[in-house]
N, C-alpha and C positions, 0 to 999 in steps of 0.2 A: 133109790134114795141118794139122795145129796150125800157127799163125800165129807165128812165132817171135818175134815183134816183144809180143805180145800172149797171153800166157802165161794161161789158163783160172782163175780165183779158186776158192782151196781150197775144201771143202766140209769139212763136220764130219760124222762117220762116219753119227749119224743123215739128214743131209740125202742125203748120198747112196744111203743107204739108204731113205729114202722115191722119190728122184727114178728110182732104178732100179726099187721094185715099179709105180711110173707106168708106167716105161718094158715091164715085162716083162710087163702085163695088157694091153697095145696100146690101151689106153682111158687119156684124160689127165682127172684126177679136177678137178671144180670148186673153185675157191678160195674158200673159208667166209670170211664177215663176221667181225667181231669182235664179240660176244654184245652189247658195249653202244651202238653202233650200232642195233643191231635195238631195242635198248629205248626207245631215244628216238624212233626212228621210229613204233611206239606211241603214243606219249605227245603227239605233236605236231598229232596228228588230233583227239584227246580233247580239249583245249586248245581248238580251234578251233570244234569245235563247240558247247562250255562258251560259250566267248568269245559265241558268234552269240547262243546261246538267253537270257544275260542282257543282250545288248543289246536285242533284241525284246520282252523282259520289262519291261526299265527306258524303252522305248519309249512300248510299255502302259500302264504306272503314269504314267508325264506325261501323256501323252493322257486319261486316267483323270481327274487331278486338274486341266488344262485345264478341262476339262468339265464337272467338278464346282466349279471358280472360276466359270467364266464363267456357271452355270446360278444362281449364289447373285449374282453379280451382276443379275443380269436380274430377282432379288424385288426389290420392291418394300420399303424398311423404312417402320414408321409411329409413331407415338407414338400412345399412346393414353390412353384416361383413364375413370376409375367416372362415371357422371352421380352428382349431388349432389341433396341434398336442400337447401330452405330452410333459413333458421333462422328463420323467422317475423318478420324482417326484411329487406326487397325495398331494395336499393342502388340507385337509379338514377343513374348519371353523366353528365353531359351541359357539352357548352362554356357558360362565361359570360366575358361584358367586364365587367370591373371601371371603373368610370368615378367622377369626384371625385362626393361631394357637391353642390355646388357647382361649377361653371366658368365664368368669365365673360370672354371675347373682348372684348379694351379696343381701342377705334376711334377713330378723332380727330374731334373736332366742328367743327373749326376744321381751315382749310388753312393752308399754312406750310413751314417746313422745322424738324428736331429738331435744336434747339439745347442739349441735352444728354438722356441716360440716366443715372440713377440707380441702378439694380436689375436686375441679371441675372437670368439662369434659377438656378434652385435658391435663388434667395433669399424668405425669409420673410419675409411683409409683412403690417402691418396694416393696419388699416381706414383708410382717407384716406389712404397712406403715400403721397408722390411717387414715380411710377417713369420720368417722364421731361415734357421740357419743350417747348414748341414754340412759336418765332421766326414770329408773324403779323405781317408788316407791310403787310398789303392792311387787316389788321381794326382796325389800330393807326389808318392813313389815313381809315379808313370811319368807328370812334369820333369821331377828332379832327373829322369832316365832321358828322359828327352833334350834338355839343355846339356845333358853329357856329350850327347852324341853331335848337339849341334856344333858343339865346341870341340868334336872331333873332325869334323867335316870342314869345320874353316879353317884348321891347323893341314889339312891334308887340301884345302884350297890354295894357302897362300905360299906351300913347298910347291904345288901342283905351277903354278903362276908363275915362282922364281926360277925354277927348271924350264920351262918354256921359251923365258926371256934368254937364261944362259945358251941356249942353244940355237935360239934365233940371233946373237949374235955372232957364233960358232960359226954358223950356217953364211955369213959374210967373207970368212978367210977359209971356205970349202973345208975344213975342218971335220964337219959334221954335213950329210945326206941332207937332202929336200924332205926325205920319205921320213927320218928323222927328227928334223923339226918340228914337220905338220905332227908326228903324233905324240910329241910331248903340250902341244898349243892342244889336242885333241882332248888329252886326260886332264886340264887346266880346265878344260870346258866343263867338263864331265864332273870334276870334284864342286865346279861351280854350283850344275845343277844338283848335286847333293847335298851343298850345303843352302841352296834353295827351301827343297823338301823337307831339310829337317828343319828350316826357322819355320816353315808350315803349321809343320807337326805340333811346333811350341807353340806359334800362335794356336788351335787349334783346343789344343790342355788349357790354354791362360783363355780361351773364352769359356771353355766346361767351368772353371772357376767359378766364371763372374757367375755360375749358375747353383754357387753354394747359397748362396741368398734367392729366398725366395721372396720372389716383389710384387708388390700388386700393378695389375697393367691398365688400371684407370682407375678413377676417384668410386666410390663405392662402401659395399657393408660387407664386412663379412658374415657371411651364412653358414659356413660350414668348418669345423678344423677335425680332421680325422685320423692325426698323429699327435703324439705328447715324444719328451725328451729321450732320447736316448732310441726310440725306435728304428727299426731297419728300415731304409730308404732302398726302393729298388726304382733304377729309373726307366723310363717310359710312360706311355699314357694306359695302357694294359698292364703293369705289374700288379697296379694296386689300384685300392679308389683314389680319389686326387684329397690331395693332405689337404688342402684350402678349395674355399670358394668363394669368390666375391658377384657382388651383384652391383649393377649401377640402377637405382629403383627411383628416378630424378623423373621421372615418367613411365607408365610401364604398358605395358606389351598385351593383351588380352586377346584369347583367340578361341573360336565361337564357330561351333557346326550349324551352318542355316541348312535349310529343307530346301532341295533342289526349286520347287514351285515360288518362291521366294529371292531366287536368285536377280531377275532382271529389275527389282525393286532397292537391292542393294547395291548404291554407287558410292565413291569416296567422297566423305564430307559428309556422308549421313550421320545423324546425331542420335547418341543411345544415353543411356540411363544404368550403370552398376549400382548392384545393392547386394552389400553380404553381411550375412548372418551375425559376425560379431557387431556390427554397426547398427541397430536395427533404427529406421525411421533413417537413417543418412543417405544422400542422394551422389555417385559420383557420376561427371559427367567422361564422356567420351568421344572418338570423330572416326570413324571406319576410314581406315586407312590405304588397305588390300586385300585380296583374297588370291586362291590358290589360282584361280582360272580352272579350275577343273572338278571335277563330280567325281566324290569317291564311291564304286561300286557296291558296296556291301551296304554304307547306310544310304548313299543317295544322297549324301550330302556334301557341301563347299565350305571349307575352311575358310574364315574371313579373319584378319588383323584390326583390331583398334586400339587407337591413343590415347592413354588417359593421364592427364599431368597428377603429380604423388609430391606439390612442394610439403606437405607436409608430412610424409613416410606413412599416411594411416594404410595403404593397398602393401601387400605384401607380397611376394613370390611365392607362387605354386597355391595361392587360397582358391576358392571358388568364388562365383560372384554368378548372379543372376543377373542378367541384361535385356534390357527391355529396348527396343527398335521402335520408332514410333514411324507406321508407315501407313498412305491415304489406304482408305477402310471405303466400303459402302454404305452409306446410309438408308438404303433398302431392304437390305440383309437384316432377318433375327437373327439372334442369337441365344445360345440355351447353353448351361454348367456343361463341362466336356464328361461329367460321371453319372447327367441325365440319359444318357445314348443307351441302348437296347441293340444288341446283335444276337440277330435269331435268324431262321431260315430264308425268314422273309425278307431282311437286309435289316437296313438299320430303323430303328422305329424309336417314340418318344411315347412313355405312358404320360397322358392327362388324366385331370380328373373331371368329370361333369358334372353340371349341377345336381344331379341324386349320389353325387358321392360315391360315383363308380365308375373303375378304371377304363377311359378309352385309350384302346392303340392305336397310332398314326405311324405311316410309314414316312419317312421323312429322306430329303436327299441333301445329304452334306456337303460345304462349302466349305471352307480353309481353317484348318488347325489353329486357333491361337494360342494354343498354349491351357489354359483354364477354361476356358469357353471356347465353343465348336458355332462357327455361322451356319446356319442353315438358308436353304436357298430356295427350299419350298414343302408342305406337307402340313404345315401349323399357320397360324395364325397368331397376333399380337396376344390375345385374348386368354388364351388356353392355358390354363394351370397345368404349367410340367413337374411332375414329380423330381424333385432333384437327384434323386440318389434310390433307384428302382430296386425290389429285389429278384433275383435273378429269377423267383417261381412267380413273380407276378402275371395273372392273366385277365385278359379283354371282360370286361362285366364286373370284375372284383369288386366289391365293396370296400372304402376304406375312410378314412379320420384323419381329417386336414388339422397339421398342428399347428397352434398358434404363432403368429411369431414371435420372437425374446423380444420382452420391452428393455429397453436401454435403463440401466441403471439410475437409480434414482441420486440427483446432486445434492448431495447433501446445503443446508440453508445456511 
């Protein structure tokens, strides 16, 4: 029986008409999806596996271009460069000290202490100027001892003198010996030459004088002052360092190690080129003047002299300067950067690079130092990309990455 309480929910004539042909086949029919249900369920598999295959793909491609980064890191890049020909002018460069004309180390002759300076460094002096003054009072005591004695000597000359005379005419009325006369004319002599020695001696103290001033001994700068007032003066050229220094810098002095191989190419009147560092882009000229005549054994090399006029004081004493020799070159001769060179077993060698971009070694045989660039005299060709600046593990087959060159800056419009 139907539940009274709980009355059965109406049906609509089709449902009960489906629920009863259920019921009257004794077979209870399966409940169908809704059509779009099943389409996403489709669609959801298809997604996932889309999903999988461009992750493993885009996997790939990074792994791909890892590999192709990391493989372009591990070349090698190089700079390279054409060998050169001469211009039938050979540059040699090489270091010079520029030194004054003239330098003269002022020392004191005379001890004492500086009882004033006159002249600083950088000042201009001429010949005889005073640059400073020195308080002798040991030479002042020694003088004043000195004129004592000379004026002892010529009071004991001119008694010496009048006693000679009284006895040479003694010596007319036999009065007085021969053997007597001569030796009172004897000790006349005698006090003469004493009082000789002592005007000497005075002259001698009165030149130490003139040497309380100290003077310059040609027109010039001074360079140096290595005492102030009141210091101790010891004289000699060894006590101390020298209190002044003057320089005459009216033209100056440069002097320049050439390479023995190099020698018979330098004659006087060759023309050279100074260029130092404070001046940069300035051109001084110069004219070789001498050299030593002789090869120093350790470097193998000849001191050479050149002239260079300074009217306007820019060269200084004791700077450096770089000097360039301009001397005939071959115009046959390559030439390659002097820090392209290769020393291995094999002697000297140049890495190129060939057209696939990989290192060949050439053994190469060296010509004349110039200084930044080395001639080569045979092993290469015009043609051949030298690596400028090799590294020391480079080897024969390398592959490597020719870098661009700098483009020059762009000029503004």
């Amino acid at each position: 029986m139907p539940d009274e309480g709980h009355a059965p929910p109406e049906m609509s004539a089709q449902d009960y008409k489906t629920h009863a042909e259920g019921h009257q086949g004794g077979v209870r029919r399966p409940h169908r999806r809704p059509r779009r249900l099943g389409l996403i369920g489709g669609i959801v598999p298809v997604l996932a596996v889309a999903a999988a295959t461009w992750g493993i793909y885009s996997r790939q491609q990074s792994e791909a271009a890892l590999t192709d980064w990391t493989r372009k890191q591990a070349v090698t890049t190089v700079a390279v460069a054409l060998p050169s020909h001469g211009n039938g002018v050979q540059h040699l460069v090489l270091p010079g000290d520029v030194q004054a004309f003239y330098e003269a180390p002022i020392y004191a002759r005379v001890s004492g202490y500086l009882a004033r300076w006159s002249e600083d460094i950088g000042a201009h002096v001429r010949r005889g100027q005073t640059l400073g003054v020195i308080d002798t009072p040991d030479l002042d005591q020694e003088m004043a001892q000195a004129q004592a004695d000379l004026a002892t000597a010529e009071a004991r000359q001119n008694l010496a003198d009048l006693t000679a005379k009284r006895w040479h005419a003694l010596l007319a009325s036999n009065s007085v010996s021969q053997q007597s006369a001569d030796e009172k004319e004897g000790d006349a002599l005698a006090e003469r030459a004493e009082v000789n020695a002592q005007r000497a001696h005075v002259d001698r103290l009165r030149a130490l004088e003139n040497f309380k001033r100290l003077a310059s001994p040609f027109d010039g700068i001074v360079t140096a002052r290595n005492t102030d007032i009141g210091a101790l003066i010891n004289a000699g050229a060894n006590a101390t360092a020298p209190l002044f220094k003057v320089a005459d810098t009216h033209e100056m002095r440069v002097y320049v190690r050439v390479p023995q191989s190099y020698v018979a190419e330098l004659k006087p009147g060759l023309h050279a080129s100074l260029t130092e560092p404070q001046y940069p882009g300035r051109v001084f000229d110069a004219t070789l003047d001498t050299s030593s005549v002789s090869v120093t054994l350790e470097s193998r090399t000849v001191l050479v002299e050149l002239l260079a006029a300074n009217s306007d004081g820019k060269l200084w004493p004791g700077t450096f300067a770089d000097v360039t020799f301009d001397l005939p070159g071959d115009t046959h001769l390559l030439r390659v950067p002097a820090s392209a060179l290769i020393f291995r077993d094999q002697g000297a060698q140049l890495a190129t690079v060939g057209g696939d971009n990989k290192i060949v070694l050439k053994g190469v045989t060296i010509g004349e130092n110039l200084g930044a660039e080395i001639e080569i005299e045979g092993g290469i060709t015009d043609a051949d990309r030298v690596v400028v600046s090799p590294l020391d593990t480079i080897e024969n087959g390398e592959e490597v990455v020719v870098a661009k060159p700098a483009q020059p800056p762009a000029v503004a419009q």
